[in-house]
N, C-alpha and C positions, 0 to 999 in steps of 0.2 A: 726514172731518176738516173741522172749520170754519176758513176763511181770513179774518182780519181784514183787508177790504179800505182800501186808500189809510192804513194806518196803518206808517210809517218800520220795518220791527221790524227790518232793519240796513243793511250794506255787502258791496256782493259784485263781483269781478272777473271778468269771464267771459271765456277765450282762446279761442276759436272760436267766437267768437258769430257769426260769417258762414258756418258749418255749420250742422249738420241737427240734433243736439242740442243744441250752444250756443246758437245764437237761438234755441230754445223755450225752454228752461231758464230763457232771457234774458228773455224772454217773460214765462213762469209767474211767476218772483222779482218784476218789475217790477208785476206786477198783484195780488200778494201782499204791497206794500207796501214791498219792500224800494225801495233806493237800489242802483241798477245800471249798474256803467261796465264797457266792453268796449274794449278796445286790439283796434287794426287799422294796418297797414302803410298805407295810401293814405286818405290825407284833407286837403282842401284846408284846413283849420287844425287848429291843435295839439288840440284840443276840440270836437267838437259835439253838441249835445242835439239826438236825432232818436230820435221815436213813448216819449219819457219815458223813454230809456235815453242815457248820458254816451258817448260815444267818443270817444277817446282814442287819437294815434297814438303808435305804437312797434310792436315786436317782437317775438314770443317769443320770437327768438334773442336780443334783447338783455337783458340782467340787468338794466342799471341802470332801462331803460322796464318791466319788470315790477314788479320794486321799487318804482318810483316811484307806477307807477299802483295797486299795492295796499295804499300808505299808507290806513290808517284802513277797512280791509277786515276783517268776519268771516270771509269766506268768498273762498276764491280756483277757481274751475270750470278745469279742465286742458283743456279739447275742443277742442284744436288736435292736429294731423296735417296730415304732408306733404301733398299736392294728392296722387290719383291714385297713391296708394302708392309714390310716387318718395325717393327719397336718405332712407329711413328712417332708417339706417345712421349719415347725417351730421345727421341730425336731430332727432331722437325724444328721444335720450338730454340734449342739452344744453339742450334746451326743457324738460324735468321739472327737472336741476337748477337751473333758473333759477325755475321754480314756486316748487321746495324753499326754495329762497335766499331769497324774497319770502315764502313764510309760518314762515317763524324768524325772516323779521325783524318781521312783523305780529302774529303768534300765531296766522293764519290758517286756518281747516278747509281741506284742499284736497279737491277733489270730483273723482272720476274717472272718465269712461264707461269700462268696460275693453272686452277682447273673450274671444272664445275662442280666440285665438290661440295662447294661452296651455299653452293642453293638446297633447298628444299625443292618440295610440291608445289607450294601457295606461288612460287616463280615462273615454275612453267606454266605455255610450251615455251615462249618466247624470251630470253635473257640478253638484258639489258645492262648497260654498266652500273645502274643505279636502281636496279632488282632488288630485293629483300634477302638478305644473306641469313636463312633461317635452315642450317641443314639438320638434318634427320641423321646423320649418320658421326662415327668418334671421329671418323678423318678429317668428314666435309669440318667439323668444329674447332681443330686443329687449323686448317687451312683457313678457318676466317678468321681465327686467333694472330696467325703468321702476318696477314693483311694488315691486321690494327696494329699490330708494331709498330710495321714498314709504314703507317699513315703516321703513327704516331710519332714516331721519328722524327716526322717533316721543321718538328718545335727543336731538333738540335741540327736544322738545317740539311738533312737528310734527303735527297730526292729519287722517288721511286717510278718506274714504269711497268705496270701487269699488262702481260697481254695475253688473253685467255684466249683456249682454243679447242678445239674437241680434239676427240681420239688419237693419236699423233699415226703417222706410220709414215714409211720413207725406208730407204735403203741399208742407211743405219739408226734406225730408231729406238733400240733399244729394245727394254721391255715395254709391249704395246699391245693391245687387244687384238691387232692385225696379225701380229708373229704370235703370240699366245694362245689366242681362240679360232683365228681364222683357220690361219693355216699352218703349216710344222717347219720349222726355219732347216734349211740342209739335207731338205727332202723335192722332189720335184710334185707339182701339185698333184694331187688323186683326189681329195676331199677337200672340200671349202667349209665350213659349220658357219651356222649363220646365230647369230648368238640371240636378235632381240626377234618380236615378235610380229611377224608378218600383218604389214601395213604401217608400223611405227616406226619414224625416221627417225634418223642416227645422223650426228653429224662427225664429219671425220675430216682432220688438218694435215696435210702434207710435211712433213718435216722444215725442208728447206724454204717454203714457200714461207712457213712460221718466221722461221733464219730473218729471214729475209727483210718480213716486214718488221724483225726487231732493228736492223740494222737503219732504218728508214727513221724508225723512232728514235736513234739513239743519235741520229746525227742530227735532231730538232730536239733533243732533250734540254738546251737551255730554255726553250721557246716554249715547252708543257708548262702544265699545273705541277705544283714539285709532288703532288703525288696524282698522275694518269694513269687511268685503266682504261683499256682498249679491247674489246671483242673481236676477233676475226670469223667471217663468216665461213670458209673453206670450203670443204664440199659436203653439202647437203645430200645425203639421201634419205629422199624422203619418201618411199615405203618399207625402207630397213631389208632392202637382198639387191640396191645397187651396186652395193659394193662386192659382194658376193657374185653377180654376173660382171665385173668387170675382169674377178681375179679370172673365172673361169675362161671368159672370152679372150684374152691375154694368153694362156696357159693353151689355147687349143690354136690358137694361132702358132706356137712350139710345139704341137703334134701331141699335146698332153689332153685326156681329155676326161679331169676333173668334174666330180656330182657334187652335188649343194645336200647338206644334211645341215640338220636344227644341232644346233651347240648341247651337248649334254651335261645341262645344268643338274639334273639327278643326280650323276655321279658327282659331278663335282661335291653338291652337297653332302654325299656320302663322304667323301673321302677328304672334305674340309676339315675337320678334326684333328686330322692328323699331317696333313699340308698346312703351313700357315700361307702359302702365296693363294690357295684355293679360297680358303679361309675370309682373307680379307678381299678377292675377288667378287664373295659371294655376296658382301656389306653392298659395295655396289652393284648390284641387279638391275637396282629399282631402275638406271639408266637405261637398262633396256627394257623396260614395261613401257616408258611412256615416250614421247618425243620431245626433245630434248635441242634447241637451237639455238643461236645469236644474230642477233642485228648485230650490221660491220656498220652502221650510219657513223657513229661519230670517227671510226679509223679512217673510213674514207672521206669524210671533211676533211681530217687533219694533212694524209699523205694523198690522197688521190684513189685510182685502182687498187685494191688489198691484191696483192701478187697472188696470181693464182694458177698453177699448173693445170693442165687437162688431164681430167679422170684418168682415161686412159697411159698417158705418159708416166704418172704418178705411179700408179699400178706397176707397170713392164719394170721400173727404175726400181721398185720395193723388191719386187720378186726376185728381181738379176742381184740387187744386192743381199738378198737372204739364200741366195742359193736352189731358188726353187724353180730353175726355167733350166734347159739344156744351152749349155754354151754357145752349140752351134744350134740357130731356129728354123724351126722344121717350116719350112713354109712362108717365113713371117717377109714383112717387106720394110724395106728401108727409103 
């Protein structure tokens, strides 16, 4: 797809633009021509223009700073989430309707990273856009709660885009299973833990590559169903320690030369009690007992190729930006 650079093509509001998707996203749009403002809670004035993107302080919990800020917006991005999987419960649900509120009142696309939360057992291995939304878990219940809104919506003319995708990781990806469980963000690699259970694939989505193909969606969002959900297939590893021999082989090609250890789910469950982020890490498990995938069929009818970076590049680009390779590489080639 060709991108018409530095040329205005519209308005977009991004809500977690201080995340691992939203600031790409925030990114991609901005360099894509659009006009890009992102509300954030802390900011020593009402407005600042910083790296060509507007911020904007306010709230997702608050309606009227939503509203306000997505005056004269096409396009409104959802990718806010509690910190650390905490107070879902009191939060999730009142941040989407204030989305909803703010694009009925603009005519807004809204755009939404989902998860697989969403599913149960009776879905896998294979997820499909029109799988059985029957989870097992208080968040997965939440997150399909958040979906019927946003479909629901569609009757006050509302239009939404999901594009679901596995494990996120990427340079700046926030909180992620890759910087959480794999490996230690601001430390050069020594141990990799490998979290699920050897032989069951995991699938796992490059940050920007996600960026990317929302930006793909968002300039054919006249042209969807006013409410599309899209799978991206990403990258598959499918005996669950590809990814784990990538970080490694990465990491030794910089003279580093990291060992694979099993993720210590024990302790973790020990010490859930009293960590809430452990805590509601442990609700999802069950994503690494079994294998876990999507069909990209219907994204790639709509766009073509779902953008996809190489393992390898993905990898070197996450570590350099988490701080875990030596500046200068021992060895490596260019």
């Amino acid at each position: 797809m060709e991108t018409t650079q530095n040329v205005q093509v519209g308005r977009a509001l991004i809500l977690g633009a201080t995340g691992g998707i939203g600031g790409e996203l925030a990114r991609q749009l901005r360099d894509a021509g659009w006009e890009v403002r992102a509300l954030a809670r802390t900011l020593d004035a009402a407005e600042v223009e910083r790296d060509g993107i507007v911020w904007l302080r306010g709230d997702a919990m608050d309606r009227r700073s939503v509203v306000d800020a997505a005056r004269g917006c096409g396009v409104i991005v959802h990718a806010v989430n509690p910190p650390g999987y905490r107070r879902w419960s009191e939060l999730v649900l009142p941040m989407i309707d204030n989305t909803i509120a703010a694009a009925a009142a603009t005519g807004a696309t809204v755009v939404l990273p989902g998860t697989v939360y969403n599913y149960g057992g009776d879905a896998f291995p294979v997820l499909r856009e029109d799988s059985p939304q029957r989870p097992t878990t208080r968040k997965g219940a939440i997150r399909v709660e958040l979906e019927r809104r946003l479909e629901a919506a569609t009757a006050q003319g509302v239009r939404t885009i999901v594009v679901r995708a596995g494990d996120f990781f990427g340079p700046r990806a926030g909180n992620s299973w890759f910087a959480q469980g794999l490996i230690q963000p601001g430390r050069m690699v020594q141990t990799v833990r490998v979290p699920g259970r050897p032989g069951v694939g995991h699938q796992w989505s490059y940050v920007p590559d996600v960026a990317r193909t929302m930006v793909e969606l968002i300039e054919r969002r006249h042209t969807l169903a006013a409410f599309a959900s899209f799978h991206m297939r990403g990258h598959w590893d499918a005996d669950g320690t590809q990814m784990a021999h990538a970080i490694q082989a990465v990491a030794q090609r910089h003279g580093l030369h990291p060992r694979l250890r099993r993720f210590p789910w024990w302790l973790a469950r020990l010490a859930s009690p009293f960590v809430p982020t452990l805590r509601e890490l442990m609700e999802m498990r069950y994503l690494w007992r079994v294998p876990v995938s999507m069909s990209n069929a219907r994204l790639e009818t709509e766009i073509g190729r779902e953008p996809h970076t190489p393992l390898d590049a993905a990898v070197e680009a996450t570590l350099k930006g988490l701080g875990c390779l030596p500046q200068t590489p021992n060895g490596a080639h260019f």
